[in-house]
N, C-alpha and C positions, 0 to 999 in steps of 0.2 A: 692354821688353827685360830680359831677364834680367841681374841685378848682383852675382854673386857675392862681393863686395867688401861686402858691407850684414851677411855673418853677422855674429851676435854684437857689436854695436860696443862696448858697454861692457866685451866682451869680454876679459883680458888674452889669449886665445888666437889674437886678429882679426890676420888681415896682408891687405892689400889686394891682389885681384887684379885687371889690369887688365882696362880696360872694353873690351867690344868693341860694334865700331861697326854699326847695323843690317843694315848691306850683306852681313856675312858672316854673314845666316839663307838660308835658302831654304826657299821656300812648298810643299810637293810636294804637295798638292790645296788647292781653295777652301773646303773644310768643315774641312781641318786647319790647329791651328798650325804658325810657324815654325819650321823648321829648323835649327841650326848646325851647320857642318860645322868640324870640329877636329881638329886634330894628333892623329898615331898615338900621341904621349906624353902626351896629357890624362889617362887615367886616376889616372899618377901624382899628378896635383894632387888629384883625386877623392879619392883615400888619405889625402895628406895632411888636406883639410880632413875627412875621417873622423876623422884621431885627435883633430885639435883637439875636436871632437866628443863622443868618447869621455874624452879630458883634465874638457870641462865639462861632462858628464853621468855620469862613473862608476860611479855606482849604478845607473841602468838599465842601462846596455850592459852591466855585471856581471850584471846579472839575467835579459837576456836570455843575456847567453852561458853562464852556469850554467844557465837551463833546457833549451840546446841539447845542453847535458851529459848533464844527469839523464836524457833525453828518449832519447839517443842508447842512453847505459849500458842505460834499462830494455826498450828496441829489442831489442837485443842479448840479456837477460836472455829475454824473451818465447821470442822465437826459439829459446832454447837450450833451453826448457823443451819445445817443441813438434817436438825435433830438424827443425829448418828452419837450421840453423846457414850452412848455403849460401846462404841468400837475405841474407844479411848485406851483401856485397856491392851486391847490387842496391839491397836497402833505402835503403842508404847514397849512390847515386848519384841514389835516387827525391827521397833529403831535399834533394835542391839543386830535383829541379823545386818543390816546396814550398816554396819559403824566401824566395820574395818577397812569401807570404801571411803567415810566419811576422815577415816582417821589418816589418811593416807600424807597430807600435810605435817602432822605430828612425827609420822614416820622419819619425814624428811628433816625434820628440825632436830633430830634425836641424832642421823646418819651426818649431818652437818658437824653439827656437836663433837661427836665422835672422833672427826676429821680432825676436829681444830680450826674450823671454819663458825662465821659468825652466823648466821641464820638469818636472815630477811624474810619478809612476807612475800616479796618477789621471789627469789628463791624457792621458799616453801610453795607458793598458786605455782609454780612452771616441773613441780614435780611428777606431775601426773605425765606429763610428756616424756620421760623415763620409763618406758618399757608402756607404752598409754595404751595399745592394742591387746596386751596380755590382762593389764590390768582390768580393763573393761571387760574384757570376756571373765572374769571374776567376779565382777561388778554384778553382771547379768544372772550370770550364777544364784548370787546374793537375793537378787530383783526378784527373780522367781519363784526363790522359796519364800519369800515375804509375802507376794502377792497369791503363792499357794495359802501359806496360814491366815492371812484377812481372810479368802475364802470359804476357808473351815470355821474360822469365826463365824463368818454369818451362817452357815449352815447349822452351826453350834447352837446359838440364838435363839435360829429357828425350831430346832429339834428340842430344844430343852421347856422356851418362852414359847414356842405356840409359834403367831404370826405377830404378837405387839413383844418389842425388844424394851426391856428397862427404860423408861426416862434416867434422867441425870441424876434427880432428887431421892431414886428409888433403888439407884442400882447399885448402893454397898446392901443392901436389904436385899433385893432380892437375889443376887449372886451369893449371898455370906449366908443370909436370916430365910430360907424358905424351903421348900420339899426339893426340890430338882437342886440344891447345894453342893450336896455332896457326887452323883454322877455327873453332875456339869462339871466341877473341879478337876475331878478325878478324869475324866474322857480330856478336857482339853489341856492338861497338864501331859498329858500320857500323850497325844500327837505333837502338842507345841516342845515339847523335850524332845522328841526323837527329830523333828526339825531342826529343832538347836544342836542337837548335837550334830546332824548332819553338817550345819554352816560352820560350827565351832571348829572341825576335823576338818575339813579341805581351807579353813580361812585364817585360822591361829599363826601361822607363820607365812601364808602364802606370798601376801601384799608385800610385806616387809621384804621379802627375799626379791619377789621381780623388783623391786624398787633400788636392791643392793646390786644385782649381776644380771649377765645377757641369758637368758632363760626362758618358758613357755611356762603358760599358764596350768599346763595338764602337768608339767614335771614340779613347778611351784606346792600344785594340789596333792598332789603323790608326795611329798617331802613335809606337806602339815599333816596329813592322816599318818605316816609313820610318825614324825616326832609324834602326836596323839599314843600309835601303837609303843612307843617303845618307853615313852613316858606316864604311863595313864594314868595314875596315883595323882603325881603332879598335876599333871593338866585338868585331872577331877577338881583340883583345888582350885586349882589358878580360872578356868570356867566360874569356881565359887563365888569365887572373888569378885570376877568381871562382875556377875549378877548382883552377887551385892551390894556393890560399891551404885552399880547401875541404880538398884531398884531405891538405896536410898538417895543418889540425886531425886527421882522422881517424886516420891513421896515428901520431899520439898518443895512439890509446885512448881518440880526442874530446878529449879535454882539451884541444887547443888550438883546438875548436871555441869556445872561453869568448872568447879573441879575437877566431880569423875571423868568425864570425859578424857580432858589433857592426859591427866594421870592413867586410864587404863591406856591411851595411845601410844605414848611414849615405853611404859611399862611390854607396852607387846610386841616394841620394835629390841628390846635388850631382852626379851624372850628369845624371838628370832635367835640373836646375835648368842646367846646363851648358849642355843639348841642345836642350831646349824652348824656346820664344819665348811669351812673355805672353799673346798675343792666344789 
């Protein structure tokens, strides 16, 4: 059974949470783990023991959230050189389906933590080599459905904008302020969501779990889409969340992607650990 209560104990960051008793897992096949099904306000615990997290690892969650920066900045820099300044948007909604491969460092800095072990940045880059063939075949997963939605983007563009796509100067105006607003919105909300939630439901706990035990990528996938199924309420929130938390890093110019970042990664590995049962 999962013990949340065991992070860190030499910790000063540790406060104990209470244990829950096995009755309240549920099995939802015989080839997967257990289940918990949890109040719609779990995620907030998740956060919190993220910062604790972040408190006793600062140097990597700064590091990682710095290079979500530089990463995001030189994004943006590319695009403007290749007047693609309109897929800015998109790019930016692609980076969340990505971000559970990206986050996979943080994972490890959370499962170190946990241990009672100190966290290094060696340590943390030599994680991916724990379970690294399941992962990537996740990874790929990820890849695809990114590079499905920039696809639809541009066809979006084109179907909405004709053949000339918004300059830079023009395109809180013409996306927000013009005749084609509201079915642009409306059509690429209504495919980008059903993508997201497809990535959201095989990825919410998948990374985190191959990164914990010996396991396959399809039973990983099969074990996020239940917790998804047996949590939904929650995971509608904690989804919420990620977005928000996401959309205001960006809307800082990224800059506050230096926090979000750290904080939903860590947050989504004491999800896992929340969610999943041992066995």
């Amino acid at each position: 059974m999962v013990d949340m209560s065991s992070h860190r104990g030499a910790s000063q960051f540790h406060r104990p949470v209470r244990r829950k008793e096995p009755s309240e897992f549920h099995k939802p096949a015989p080839y997967l783990p257990r289940i918990r099904r949890v109040d719609v306000d779990r995620p907030w615990v998740w956060l919190s023991a993220a910062w604790r997290d972040m408190c006793a690892s600062p140097m990597i969650s700064a590091a990682y959230g710095l290079l979500a920066v530089l990463s995001s900045l030189a994004l943006v820099a590319v695009l403007s050189m290749q007047d693609m300044q309109y897929l800015v948007l998109p790019m930016a909604a692609g980076f969340m389906l990505l971000g559970p491969v990206f986050a996979v460092g943080l994972y490890e800095t959370s499962r170190l933590l946990e241990r009672g072990e100190t966290p290094t940045l060696m340590k943390v880059a030599g994680a991916y080599r724990r379970n690294g063939v399941q992962i990537a075949g996740i990874g790929l997963a990820l890849m695809l459905a990114m590079l499905a939605w920039i696809r639809i983007a541009f066809l979006l563009f084109a179907l909405f904008f004709a053949t000339e796509p918004p300059a830079f100067d023009q395109l809180v105006d013409r996306i927000f302020f013009s005749a084609q607003t509201i079915p642009f919105l409306l059509t690429g909300t209504i495919v980008g969501g059903v993508i997201a939630t497809a990535v959201f439901a095989i990825s919410v706990v998948s990374i985190p779990m191959l990164l914990d035990r010996e396991t396959d990528s399809f039973t990983a996938m099969a074990t996020s889409v239940a917790v998804l199924r047996e949590n939904l309420r929650t995971m509608a929130g904690w989804a919420f969340l990620i977005v928000l938390f996401t959309a205001a890093g960006m809307v800082t110019g990224f800059l506050g992607l230096a926090l979000a970042l750290p904080l939903i990664g860590h947050a989504s590995w004491h999800c896992y650990r929340d969610l999943v049962g041992a066995d």
